[in-house]
Backbone of each chain as ProteinMPNN parsed JSONL, in Angstrom:
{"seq_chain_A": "XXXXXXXXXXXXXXXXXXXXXXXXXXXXXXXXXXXXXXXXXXXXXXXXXXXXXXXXXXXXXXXXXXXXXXXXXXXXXXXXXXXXXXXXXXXXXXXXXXXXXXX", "coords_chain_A": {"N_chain_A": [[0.85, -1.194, 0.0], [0.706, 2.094, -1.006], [2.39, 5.243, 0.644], [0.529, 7.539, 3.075], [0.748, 11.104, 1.692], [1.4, 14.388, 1.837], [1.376, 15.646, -0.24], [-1.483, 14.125, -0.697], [-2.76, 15.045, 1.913], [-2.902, 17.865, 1.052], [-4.817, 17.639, -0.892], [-7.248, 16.686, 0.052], [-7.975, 18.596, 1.518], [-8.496, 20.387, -0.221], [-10.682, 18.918, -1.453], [-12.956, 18.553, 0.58], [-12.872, 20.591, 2.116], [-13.102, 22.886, 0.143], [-11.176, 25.094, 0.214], [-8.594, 26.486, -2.162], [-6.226, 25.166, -4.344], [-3.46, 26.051, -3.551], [-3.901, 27.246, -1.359], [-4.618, 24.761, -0.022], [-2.167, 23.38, 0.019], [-0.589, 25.023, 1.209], [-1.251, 25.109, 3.789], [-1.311, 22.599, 4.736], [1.509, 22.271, 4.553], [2.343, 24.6, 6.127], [1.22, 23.535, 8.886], [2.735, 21.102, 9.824], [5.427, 22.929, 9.722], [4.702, 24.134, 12.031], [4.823, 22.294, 14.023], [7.314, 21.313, 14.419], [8.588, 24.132, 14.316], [7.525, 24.597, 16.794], [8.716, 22.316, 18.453], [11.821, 21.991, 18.253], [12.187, 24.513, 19.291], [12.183, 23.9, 21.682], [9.75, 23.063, 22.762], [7.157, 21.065, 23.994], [4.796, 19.256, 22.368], [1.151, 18.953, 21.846], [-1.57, 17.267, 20.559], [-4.517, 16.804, 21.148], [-6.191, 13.563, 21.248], [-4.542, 12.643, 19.228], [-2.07, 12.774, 20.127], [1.213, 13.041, 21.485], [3.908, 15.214, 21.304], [7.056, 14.628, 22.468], [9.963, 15.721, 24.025], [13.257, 15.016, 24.515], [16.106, 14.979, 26.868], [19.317, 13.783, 26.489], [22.01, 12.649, 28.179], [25.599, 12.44, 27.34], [26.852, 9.306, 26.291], [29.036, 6.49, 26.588], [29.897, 5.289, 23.583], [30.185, 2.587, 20.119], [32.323, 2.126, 17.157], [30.75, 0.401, 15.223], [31.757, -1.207, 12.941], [34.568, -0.864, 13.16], [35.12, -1.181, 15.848], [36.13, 0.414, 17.324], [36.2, 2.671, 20.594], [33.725, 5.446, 20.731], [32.547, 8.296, 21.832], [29.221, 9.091, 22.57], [27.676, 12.023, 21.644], [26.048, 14.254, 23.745], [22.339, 14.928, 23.665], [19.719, 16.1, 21.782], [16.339, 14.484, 21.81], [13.257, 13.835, 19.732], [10.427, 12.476, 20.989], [7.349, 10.474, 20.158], [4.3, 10.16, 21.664], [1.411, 8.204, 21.231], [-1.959, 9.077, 21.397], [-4.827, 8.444, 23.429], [-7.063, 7.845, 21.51], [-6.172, 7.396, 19.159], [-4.284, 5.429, 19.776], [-6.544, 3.164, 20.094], [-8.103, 3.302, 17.822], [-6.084, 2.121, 16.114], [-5.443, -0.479, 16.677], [-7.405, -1.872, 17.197], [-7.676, -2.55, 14.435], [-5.69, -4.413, 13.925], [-6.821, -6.987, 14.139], [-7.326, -7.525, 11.464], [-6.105, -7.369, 10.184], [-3.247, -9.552, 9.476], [-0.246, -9.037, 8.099], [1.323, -6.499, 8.512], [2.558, -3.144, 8.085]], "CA_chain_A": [[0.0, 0.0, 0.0], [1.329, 3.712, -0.897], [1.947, 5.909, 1.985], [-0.092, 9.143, 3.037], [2.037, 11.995, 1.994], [1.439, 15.725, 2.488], [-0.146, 15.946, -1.717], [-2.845, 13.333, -0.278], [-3.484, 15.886, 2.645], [-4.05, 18.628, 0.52], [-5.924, 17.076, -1.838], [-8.692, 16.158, 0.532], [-8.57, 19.879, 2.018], [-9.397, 21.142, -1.178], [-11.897, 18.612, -2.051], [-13.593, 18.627, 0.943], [-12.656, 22.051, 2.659], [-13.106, 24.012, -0.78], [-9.342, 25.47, 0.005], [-7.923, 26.379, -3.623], [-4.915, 24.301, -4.29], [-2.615, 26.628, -3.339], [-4.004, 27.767, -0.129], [-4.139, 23.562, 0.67], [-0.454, 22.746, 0.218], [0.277, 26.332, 2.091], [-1.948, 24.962, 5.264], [-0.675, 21.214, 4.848], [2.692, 22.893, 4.796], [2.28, 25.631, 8.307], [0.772, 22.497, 9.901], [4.169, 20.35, 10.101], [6.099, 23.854, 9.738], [4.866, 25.166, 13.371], [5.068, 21.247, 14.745], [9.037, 21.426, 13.765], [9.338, 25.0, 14.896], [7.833, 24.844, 18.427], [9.51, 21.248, 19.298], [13.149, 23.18, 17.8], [12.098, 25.999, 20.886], [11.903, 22.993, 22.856], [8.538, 22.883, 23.287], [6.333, 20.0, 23.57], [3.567, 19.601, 21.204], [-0.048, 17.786, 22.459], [-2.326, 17.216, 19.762], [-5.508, 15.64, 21.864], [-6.501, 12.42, 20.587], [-3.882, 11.823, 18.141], [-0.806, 11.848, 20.604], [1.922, 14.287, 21.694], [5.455, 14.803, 20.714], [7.968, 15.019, 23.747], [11.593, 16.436, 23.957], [13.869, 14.376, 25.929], [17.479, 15.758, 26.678], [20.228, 12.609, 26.741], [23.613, 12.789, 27.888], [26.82, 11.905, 26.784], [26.949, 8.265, 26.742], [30.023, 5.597, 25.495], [29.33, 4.217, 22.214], [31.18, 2.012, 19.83], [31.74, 2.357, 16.166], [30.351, -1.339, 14.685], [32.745, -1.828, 12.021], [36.025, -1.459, 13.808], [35.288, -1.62, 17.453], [36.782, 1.743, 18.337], [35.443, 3.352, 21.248], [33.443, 6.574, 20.391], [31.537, 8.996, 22.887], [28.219, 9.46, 21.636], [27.543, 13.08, 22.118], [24.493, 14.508, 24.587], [21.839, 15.537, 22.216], [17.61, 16.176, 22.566], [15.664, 13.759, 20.547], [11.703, 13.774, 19.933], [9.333, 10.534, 20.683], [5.966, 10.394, 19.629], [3.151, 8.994, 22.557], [0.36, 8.414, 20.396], [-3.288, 9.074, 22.225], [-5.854, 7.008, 23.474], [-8.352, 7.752, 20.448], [-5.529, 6.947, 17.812], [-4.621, 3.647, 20.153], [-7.981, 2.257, 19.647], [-8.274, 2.994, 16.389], [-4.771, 1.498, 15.134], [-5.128, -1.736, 17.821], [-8.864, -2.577, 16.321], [-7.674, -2.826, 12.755], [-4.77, -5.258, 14.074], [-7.326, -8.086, 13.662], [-7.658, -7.898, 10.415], [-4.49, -7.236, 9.092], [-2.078, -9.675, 10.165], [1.089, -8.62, 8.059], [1.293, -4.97, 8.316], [3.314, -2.412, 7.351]], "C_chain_A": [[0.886, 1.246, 0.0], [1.33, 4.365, 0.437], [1.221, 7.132, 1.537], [1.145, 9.973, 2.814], [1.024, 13.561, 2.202], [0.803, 16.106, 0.507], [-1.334, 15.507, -0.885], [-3.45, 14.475, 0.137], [-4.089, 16.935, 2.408], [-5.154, 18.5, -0.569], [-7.247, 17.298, -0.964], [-9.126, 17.442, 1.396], [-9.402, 20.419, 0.912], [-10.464, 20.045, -2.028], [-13.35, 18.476, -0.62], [-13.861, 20.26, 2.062], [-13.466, 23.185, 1.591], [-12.169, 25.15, -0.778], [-8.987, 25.818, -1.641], [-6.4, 25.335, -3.638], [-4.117, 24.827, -3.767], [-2.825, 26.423, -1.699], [-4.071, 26.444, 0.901], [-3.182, 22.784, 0.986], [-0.109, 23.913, 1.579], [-0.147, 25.601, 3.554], [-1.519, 23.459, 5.726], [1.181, 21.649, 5.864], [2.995, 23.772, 6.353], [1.905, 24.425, 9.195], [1.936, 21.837, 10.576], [5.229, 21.607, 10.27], [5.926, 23.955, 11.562], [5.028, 24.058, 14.201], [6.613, 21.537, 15.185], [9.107, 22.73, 14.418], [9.494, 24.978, 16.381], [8.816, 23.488, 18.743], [11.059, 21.664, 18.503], [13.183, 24.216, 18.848], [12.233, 24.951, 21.654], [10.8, 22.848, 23.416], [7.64, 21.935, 23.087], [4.572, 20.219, 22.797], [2.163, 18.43, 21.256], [-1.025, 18.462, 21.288], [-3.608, 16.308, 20.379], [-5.88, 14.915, 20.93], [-5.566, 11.82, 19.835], [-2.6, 12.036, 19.036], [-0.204, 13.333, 20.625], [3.506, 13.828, 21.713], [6.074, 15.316, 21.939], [9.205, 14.791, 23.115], [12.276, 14.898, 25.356], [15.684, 14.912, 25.338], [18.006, 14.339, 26.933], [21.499, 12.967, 26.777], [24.741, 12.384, 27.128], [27.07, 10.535, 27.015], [28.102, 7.189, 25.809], [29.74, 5.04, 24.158], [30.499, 3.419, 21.4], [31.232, 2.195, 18.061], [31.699, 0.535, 15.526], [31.058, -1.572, 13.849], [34.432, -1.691, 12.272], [36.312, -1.536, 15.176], [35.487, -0.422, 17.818], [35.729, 2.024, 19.318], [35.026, 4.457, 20.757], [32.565, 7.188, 21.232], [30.355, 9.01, 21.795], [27.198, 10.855, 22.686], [26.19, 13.425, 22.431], [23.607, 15.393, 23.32], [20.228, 15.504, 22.832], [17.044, 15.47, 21.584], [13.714, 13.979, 20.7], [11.168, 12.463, 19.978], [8.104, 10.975, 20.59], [5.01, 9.312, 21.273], [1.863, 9.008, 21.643], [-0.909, 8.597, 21.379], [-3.902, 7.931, 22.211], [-6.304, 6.6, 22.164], [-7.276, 7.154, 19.456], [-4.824, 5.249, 18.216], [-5.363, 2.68, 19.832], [-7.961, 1.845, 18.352], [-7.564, 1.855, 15.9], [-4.972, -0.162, 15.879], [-6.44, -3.071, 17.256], [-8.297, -2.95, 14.778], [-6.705, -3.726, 13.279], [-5.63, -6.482, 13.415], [-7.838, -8.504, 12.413], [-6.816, -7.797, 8.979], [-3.18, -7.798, 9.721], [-0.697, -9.5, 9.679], [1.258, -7.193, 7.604], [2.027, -4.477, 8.062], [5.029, -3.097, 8.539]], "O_chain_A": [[1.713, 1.43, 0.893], [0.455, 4.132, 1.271], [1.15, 7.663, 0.429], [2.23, 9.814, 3.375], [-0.064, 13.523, 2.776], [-0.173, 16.819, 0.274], [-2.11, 16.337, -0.411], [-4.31, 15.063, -0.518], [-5.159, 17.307, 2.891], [-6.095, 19.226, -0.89], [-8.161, 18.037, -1.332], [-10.24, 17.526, 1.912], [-10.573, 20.794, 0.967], [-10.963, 20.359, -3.109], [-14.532, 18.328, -0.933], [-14.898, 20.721, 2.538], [-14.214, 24.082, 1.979], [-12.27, 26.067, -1.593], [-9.387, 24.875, -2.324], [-5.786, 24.985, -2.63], [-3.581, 23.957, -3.081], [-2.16, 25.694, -0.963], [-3.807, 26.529, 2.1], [-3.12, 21.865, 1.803], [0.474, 23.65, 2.631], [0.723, 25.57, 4.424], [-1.402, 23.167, 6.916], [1.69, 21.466, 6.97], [3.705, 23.499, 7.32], [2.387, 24.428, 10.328], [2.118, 21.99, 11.784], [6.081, 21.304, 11.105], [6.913, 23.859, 12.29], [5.403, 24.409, 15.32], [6.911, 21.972, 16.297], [9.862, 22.606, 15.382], [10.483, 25.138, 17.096], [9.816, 23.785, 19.397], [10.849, 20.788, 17.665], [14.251, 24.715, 19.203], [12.534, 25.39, 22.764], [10.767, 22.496, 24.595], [7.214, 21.859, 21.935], [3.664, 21.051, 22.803], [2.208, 17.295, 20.78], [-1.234, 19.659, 21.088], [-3.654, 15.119, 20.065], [-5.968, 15.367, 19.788], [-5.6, 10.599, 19.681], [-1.756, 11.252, 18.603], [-0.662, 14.37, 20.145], [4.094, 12.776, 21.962], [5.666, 16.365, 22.438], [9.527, 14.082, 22.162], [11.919, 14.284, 26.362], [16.227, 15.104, 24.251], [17.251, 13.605, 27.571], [22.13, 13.463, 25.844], [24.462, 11.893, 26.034], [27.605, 10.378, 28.112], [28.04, 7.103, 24.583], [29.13, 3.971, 24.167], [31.65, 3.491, 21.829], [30.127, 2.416, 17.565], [32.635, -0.264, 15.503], [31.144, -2.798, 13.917], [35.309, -2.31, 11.669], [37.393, -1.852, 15.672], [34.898, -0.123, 18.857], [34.552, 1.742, 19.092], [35.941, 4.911, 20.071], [31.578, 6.481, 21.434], [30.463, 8.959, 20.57], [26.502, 10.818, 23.7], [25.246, 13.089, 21.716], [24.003, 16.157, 22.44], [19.752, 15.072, 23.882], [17.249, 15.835, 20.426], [13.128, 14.24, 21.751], [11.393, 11.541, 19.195], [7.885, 12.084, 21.076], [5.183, 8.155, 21.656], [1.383, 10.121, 21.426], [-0.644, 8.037, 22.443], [-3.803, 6.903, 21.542], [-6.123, 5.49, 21.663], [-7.748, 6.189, 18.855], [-4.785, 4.259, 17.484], [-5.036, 1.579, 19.39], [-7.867, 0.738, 17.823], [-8.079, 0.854, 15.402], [-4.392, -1.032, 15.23], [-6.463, -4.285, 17.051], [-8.859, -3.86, 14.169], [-7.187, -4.575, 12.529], [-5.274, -6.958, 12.337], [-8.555, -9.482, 12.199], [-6.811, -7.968, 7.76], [-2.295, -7.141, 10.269], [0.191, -9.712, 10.505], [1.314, -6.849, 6.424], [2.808, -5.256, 7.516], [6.162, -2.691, 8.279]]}, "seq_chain_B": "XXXXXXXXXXXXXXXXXXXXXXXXXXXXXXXXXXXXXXXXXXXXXXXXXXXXXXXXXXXXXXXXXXXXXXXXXXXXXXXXXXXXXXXXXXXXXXXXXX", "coords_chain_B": {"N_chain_B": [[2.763, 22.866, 23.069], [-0.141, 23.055, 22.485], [-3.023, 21.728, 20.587], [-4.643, 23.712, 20.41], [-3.48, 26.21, 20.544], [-1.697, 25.441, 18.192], [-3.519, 25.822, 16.443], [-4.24, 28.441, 16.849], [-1.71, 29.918, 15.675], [-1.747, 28.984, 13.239], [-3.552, 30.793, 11.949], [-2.803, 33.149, 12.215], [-0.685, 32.819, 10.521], [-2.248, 32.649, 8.249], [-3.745, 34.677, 7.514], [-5.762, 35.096, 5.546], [-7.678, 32.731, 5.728], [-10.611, 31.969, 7.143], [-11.132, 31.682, 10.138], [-12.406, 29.532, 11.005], [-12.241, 27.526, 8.366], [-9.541, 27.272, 9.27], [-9.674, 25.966, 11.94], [-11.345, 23.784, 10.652], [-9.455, 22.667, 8.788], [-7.361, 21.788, 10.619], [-8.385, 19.843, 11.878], [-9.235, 17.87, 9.754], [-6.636, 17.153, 8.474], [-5.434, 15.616, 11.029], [-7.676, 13.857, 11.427], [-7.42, 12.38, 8.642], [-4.903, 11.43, 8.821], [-5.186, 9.479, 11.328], [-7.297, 8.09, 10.448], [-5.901, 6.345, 8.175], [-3.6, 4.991, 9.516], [-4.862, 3.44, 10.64], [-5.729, 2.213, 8.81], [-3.768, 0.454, 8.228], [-2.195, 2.061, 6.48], [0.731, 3.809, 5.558], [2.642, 7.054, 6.84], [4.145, 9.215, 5.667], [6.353, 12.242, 5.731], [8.347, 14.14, 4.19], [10.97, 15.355, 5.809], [10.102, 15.586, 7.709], [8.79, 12.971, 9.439], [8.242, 9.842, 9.34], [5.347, 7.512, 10.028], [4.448, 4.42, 11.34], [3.092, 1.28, 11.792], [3.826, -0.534, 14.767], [4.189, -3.836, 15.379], [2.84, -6.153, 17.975], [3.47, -8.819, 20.008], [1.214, -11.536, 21.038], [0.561, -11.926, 24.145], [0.822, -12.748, 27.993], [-0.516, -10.533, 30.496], [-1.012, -9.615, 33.252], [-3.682, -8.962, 36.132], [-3.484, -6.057, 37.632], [-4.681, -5.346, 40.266], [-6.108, -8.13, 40.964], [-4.142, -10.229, 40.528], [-4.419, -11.824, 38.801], [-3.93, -14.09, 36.348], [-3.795, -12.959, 32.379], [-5.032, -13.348, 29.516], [-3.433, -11.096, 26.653], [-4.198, -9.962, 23.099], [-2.871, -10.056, 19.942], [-1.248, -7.131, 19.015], [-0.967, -3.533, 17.192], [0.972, -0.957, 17.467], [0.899, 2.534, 17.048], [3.333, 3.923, 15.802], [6.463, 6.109, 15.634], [9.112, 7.931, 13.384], [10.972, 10.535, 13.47], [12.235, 12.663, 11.248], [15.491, 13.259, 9.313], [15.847, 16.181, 9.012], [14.441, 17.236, 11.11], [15.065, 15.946, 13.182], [17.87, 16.864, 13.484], [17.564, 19.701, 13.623], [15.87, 19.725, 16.052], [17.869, 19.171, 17.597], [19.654, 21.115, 17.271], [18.629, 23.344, 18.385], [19.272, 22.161, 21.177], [21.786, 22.748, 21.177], [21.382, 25.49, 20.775], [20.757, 26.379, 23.102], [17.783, 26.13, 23.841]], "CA_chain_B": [[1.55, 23.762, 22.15], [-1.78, 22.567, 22.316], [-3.851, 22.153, 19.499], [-5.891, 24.752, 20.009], [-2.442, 27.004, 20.197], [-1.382, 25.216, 16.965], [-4.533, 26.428, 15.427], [-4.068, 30.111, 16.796], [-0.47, 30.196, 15.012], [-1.462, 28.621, 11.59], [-4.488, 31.416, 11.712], [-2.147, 34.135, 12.487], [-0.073, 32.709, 9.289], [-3.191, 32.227, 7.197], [-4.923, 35.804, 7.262], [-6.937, 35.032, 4.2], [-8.105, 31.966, 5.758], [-11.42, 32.165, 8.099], [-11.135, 31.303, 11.573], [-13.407, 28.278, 10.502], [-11.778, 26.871, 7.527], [-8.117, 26.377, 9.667], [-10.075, 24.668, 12.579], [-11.54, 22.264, 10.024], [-8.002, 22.469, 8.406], [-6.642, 20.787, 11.561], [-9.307, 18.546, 12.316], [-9.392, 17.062, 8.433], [-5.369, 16.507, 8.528], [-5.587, 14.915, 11.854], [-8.306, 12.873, 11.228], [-6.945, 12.023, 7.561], [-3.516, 10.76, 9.408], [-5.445, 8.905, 11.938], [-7.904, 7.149, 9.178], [-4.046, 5.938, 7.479], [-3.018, 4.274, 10.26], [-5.913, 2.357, 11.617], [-6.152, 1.09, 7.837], [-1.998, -0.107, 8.081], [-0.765, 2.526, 6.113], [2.051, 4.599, 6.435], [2.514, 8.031, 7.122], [5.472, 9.915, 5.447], [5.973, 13.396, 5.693], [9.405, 14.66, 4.09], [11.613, 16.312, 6.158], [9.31, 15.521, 9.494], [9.627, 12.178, 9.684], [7.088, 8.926, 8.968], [4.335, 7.505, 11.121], [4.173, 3.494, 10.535], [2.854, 0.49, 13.336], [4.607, -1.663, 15.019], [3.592, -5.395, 16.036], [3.207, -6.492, 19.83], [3.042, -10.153, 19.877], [-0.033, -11.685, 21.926], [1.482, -12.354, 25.586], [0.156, -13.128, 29.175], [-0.673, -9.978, 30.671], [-1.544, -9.674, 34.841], [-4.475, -7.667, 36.765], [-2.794, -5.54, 38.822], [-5.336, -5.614, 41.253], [-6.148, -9.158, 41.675], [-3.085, -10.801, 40.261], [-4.764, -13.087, 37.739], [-3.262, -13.836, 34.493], [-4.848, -12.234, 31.335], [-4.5, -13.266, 27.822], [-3.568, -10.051, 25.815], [-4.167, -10.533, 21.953], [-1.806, -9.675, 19.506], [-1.947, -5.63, 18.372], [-0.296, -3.244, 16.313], [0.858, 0.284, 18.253], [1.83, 3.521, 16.268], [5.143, 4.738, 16.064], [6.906, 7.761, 14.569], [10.468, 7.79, 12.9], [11.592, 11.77, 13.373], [13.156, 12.384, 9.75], [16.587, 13.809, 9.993], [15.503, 17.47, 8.644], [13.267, 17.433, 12.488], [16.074, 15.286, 14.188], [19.03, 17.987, 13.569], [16.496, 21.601, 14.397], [15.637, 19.682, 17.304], [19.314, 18.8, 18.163], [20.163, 22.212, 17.415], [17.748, 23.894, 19.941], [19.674, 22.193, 22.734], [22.946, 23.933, 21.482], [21.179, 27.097, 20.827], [20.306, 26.708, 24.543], [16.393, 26.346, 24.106]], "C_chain_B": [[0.746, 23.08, 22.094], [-1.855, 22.577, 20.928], [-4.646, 23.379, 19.105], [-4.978, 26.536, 19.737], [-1.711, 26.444, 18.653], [-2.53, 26.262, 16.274], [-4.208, 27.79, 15.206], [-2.744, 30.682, 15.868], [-0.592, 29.739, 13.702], [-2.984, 30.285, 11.569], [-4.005, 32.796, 11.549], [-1.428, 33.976, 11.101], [-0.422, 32.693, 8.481], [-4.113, 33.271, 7.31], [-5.973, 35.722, 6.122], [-7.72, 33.647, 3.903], [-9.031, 32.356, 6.603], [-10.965, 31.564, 9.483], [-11.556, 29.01, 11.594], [-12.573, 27.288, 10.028], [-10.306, 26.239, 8.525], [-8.857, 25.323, 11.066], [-10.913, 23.436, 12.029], [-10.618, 21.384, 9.393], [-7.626, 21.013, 8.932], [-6.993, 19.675, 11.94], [-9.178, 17.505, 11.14], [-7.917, 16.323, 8.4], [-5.312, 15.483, 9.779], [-6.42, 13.535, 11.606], [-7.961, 11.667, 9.715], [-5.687, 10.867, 7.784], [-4.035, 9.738, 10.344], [-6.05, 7.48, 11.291], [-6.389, 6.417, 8.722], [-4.009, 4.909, 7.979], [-3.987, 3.561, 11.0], [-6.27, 1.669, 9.695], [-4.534, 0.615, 7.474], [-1.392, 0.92, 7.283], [-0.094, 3.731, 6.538], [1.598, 5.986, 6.92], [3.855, 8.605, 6.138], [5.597, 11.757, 4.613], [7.761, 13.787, 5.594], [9.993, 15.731, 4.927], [11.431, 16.183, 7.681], [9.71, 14.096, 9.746], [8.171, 11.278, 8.802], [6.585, 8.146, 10.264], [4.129, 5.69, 10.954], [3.586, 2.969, 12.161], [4.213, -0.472, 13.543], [3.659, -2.571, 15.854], [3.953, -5.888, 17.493], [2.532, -7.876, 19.762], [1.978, -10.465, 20.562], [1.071, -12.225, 23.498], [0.34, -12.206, 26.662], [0.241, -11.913, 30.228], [-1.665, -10.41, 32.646], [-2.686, -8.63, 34.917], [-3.957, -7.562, 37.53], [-3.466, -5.485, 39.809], [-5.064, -7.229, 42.029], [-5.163, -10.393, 41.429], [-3.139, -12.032, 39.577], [-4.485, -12.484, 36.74], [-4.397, -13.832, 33.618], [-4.119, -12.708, 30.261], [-4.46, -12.202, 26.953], [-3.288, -11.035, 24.44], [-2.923, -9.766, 21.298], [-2.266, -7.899, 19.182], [-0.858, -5.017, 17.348], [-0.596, -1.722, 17.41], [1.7, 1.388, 17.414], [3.017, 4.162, 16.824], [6.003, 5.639, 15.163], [8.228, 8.149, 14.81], [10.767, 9.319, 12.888], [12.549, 11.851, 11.692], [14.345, 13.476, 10.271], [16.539, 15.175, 9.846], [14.905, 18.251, 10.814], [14.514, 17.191, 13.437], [17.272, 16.813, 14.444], [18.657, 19.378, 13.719], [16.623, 21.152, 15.497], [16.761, 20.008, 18.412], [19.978, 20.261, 18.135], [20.195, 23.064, 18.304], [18.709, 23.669, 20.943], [20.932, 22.928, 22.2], [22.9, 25.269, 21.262], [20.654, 27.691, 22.166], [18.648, 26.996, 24.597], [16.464, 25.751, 25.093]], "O_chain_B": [[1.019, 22.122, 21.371], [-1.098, 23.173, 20.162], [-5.088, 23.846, 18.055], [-5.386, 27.545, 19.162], [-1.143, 27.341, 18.03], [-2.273, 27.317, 15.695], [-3.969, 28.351, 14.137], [-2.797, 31.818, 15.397], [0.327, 29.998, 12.924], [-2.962, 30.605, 10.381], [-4.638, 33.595, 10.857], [-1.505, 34.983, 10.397], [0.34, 32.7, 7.513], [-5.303, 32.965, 7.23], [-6.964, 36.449, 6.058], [-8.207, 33.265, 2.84], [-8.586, 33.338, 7.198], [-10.118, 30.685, 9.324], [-11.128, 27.926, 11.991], [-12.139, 26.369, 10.723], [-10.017, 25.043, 8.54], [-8.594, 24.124, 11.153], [-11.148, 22.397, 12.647], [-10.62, 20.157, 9.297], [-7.548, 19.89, 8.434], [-6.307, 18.708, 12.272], [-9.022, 16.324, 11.454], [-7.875, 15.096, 8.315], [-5.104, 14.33, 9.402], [-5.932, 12.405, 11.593], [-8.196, 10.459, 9.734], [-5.527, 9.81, 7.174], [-3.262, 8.781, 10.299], [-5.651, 6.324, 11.429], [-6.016, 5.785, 9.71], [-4.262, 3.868, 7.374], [-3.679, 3.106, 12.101], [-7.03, 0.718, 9.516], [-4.256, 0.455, 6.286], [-0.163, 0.905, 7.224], [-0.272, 4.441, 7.529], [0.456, 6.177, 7.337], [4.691, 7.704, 6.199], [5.182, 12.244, 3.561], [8.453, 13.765, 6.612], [9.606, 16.894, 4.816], [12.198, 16.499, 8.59], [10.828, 13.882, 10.215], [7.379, 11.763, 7.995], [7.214, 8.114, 11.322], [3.297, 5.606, 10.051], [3.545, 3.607, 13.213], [5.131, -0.901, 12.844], [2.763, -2.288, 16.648], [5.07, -5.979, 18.002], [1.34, -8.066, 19.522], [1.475, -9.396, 20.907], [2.153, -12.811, 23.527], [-0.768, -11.72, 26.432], [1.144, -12.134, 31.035], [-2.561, -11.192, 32.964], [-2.793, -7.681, 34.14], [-3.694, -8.466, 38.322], [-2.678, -5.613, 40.746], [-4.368, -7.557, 42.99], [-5.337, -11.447, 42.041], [-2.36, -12.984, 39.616], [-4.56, -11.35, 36.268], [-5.503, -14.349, 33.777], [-2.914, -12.563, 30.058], [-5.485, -12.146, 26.275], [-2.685, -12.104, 24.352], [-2.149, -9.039, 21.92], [-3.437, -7.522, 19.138], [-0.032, -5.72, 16.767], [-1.651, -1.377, 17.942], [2.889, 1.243, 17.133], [3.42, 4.678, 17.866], [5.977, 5.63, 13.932], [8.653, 8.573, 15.885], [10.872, 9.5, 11.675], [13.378, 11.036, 11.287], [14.268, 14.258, 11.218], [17.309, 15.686, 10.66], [15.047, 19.333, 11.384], [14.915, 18.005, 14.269], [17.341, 17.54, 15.435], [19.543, 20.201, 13.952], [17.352, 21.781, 16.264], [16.754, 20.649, 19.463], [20.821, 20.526, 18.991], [21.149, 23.535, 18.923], [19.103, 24.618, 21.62], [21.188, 23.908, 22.899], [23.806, 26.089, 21.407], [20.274, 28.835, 22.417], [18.212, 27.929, 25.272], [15.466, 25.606, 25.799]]}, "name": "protein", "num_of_chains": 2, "seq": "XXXXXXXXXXXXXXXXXXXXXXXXXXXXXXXXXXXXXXXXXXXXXXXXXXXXXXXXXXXXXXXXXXXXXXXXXXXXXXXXXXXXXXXXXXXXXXXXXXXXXXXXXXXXXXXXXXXXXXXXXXXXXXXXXXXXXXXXXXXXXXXXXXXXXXXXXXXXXXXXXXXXXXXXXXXXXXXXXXXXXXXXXXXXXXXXXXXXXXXXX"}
């Protein structure tokens, strides 16, 4: 199966919004734009129902490089994780039973 | 940022949009991304990252209360790959001291 991309999304603004094309890529586009800017401020980003994106800071921890062993620090850095919500739990957990080799 | 502060900042960016149209905006993309992934497929959003499931085998699950074993079934739980465009802003932030 194709994935959703960010055409799809405006597609279905401007066929069911009545958006012009333009003004449905532009709003597709600010949507993921202001996600990306505030979690970049460091700010966490709660979307009710569909899940919220959290910051987590990680230190400096040993690492190794896999193809010649060396030791290598692996430098402290902030990464984002995704908790998805209840409502998008359900959803995704119900369709399990009917799709047993999924993506 | 809330949603409802997302909204206020794409509305502020979208003066020649109604008030209306961006809170159906948000609701239609949301719900569009949600629909996706409760029918297996992906998500992929250049630059942000992609949205796919992952498989949780069926296993023997306790009640924490009364400490009888539970058969959980098998499921599928969403999960979301940061694309490296998201990964390296984010990573930046902490050395720009956000």
């Amino acid at each position: 199966m194709s994935s959703l991309t960010k055409a799809d999304m405006a597609e279905r603004l401007y066929d069911e919004l009545g958006l012009n094309k333009r003004e449905a890529k532009e709003m597709v586009d600010s949507f993921f734009e202001e996600i990306r800017a505030s979690l970049a401020h460091n700010e966490q980003v709660k979307l009710s129902g569909f899940g919220n994106f959290d910051l987590r800071d990680k230190r400096e921890r040993p690492g190794r490089n896999p193809k010649t062993g060396e030791e290598v620090p692996i430098s402290a850095r902030r990464v984002v994780t995704f908790r998805p919500g209840q409502k998008l739990k359900e959803r995704v957990e119900i369709h399990a039973g009917n799709q047993p080799d999924s993506v | 940022m809330t949603k409802s502060e997302l909204i206020e900042r794409l509305i502020d960016a979208h003066p020649e949009l109604s008030v209306k149209d961006v809170e159906l905006a948000v609701k239609t993309m949301l719900d569009h991304m949600t629909d996706a992934l409760s029918t297996g497929e992906r998500i992929e959003i250049r630059g942000f990252g992609s949205f796919s499931l992952h498989y949780r085998a069926p296993r023997m699950g306790r009640n924490p209360k009364t400490g009888e074993a539970v058969p959980l079934a098998a499921k599928y739980v969403p999960h979301f790959k940061p694309g490296k465009e998201l990964r390296d802003q984010v990573n930046d932030g902490l050395k720009a001291g956000y």
